[in-house]
MARDOFI-240453 format. One record per residue: residue in one letter; x, z, y of N, C-alpha, C, O in turn. Coordinates in steps of 0.1 Angstrom, whole numbers. Each point is the difference from the previous one (the first is absolute). Example, Ala and Ser with C-alpha at 12.3 -4.5 7.8 and 13.67 -1.06 7.14 Angstrom:
2
(node 'A'; (132; 78; -57); (-9; 0; 12); (9; 0; 12); (10; 7; 0))
(node 'S'; (-14; -14; 11); (9; 0; 11); (-8; 8; 11); (5; 1; 11))
This chain:
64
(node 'X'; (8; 0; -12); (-8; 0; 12); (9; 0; 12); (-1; 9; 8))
(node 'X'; (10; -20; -5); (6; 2; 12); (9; 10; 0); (1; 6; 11))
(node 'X'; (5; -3; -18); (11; 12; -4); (-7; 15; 9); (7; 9; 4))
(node 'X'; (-19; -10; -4); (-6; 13; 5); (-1; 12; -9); (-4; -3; -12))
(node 'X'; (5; 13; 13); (1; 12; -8); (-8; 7; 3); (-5; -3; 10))
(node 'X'; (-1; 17; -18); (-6; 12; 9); (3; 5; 11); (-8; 2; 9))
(node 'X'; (21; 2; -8); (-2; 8; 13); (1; -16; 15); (-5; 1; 11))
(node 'X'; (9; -9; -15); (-7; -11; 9); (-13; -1; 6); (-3; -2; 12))
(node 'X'; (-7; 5; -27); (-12; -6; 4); (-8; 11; 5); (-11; -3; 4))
(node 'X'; (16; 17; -4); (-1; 11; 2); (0; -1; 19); (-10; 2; 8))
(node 'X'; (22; -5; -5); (2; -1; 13); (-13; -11; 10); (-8; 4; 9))
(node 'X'; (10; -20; -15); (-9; -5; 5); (-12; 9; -1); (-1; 5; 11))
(node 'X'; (-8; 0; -19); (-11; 2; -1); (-1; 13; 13); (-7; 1; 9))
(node 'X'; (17; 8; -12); (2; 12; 13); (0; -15; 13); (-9; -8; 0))
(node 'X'; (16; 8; 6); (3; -14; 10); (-17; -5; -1); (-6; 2; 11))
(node 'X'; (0; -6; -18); (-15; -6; 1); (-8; 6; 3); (-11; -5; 3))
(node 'X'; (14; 20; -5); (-17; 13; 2); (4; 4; 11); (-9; 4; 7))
(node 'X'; (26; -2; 1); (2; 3; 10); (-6; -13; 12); (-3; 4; 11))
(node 'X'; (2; -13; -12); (-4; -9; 9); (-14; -1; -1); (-6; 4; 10))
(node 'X'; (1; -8; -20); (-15; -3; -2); (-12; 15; 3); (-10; 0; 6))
(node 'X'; (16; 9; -11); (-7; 14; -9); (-8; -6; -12); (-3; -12; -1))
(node 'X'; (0; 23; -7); (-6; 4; -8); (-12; -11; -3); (-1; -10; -8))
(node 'X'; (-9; 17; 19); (-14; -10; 1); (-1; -10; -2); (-9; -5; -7))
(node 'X'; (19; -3; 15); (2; -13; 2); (5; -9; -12); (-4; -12; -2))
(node 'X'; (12; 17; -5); (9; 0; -15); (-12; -2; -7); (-6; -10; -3))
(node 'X'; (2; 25; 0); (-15; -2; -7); (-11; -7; 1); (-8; -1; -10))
(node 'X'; (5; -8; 23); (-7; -10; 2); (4; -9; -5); (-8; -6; -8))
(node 'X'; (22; 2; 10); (1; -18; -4); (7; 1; -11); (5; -11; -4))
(node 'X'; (-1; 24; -4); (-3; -1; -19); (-10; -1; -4); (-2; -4; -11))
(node 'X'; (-13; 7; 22); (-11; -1; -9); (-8; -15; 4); (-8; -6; -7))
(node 'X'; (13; 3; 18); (0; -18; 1); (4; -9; -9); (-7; -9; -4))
(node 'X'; (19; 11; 2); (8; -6; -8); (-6; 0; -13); (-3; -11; -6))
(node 'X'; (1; 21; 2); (-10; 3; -10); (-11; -8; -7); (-1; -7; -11))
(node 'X'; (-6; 11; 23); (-15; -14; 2); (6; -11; -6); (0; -5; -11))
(node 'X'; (9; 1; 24); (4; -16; 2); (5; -5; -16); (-2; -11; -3))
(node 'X'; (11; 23; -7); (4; -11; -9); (-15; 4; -10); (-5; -11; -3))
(node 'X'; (-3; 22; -3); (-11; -7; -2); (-9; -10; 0); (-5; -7; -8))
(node 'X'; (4; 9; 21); (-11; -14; 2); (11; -13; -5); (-3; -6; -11))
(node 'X'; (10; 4; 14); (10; -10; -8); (-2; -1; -13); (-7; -9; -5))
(node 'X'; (13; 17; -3); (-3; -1; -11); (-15; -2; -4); (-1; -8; -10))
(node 'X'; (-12; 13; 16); (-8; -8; -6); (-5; -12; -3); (-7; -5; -9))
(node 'X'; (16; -1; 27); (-5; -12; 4); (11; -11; -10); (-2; -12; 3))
(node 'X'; (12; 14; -12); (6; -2; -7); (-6; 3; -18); (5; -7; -9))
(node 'X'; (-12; 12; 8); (-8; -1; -11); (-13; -11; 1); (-1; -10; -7))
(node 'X'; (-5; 13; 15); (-12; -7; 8); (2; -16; -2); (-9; -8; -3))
(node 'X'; (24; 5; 5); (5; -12; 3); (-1; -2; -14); (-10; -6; -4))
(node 'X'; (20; 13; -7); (4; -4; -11); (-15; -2; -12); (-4; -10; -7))
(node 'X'; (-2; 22; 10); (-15; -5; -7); (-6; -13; 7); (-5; -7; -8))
(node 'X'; (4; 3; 19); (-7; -14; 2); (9; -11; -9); (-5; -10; -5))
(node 'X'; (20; 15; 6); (4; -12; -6); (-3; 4; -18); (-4; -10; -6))
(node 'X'; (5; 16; 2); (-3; 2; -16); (-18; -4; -1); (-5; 0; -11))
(node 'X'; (-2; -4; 21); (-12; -1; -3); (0; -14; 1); (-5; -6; -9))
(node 'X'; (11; -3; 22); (0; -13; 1); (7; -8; -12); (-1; -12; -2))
(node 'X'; (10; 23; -7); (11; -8; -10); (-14; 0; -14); (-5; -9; -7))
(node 'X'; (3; 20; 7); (-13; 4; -10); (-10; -13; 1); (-3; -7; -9))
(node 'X'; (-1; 5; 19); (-11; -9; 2); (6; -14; -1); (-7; -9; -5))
(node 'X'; (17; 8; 8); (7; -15; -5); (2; -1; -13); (-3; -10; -5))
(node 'X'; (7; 18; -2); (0; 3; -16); (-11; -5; -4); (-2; -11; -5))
(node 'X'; (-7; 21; 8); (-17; -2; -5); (-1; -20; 1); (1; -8; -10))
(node 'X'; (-2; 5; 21); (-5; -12; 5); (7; -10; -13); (-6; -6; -9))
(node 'X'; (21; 8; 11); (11; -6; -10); (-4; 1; -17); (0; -10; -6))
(node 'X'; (-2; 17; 1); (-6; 4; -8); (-18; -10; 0); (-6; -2; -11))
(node 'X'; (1; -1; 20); (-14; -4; -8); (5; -16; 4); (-10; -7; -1))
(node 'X'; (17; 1; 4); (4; -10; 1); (-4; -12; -11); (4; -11; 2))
């Protein structure tokens, strides 16, 4: 990881709650959060349309 270590990532993270605070940290972990959720669903979502449009080309291929 970038030759980063614990007490490195120790420091940034102190360095990020000193600047931002707390609250604010905790907001946009819980944004970030959301954001890759909703991704991932919209990534399944995608993949089931496509296993449905492949399914139905099957079917069709099949009564040919």
């Amino acid at each position: 990881m970038a030759g980063l270590g614990t007490p490195e990532l120790l420091i940034i993270l102190v360095v990020v709650l000193l600047v931002f605070g707390v609250g604010r940290v905790s907001k946009l972990g819980s944004e970030l959060g959301k954001g890759v959720s909703s991704f991932r669903k919209g990534l399944r979502e995608g993949q089931n349309e496509l296993n449905k449009e492949g399914q139905e080309n099957d079917e069709a291929g099949d009564s040919k």
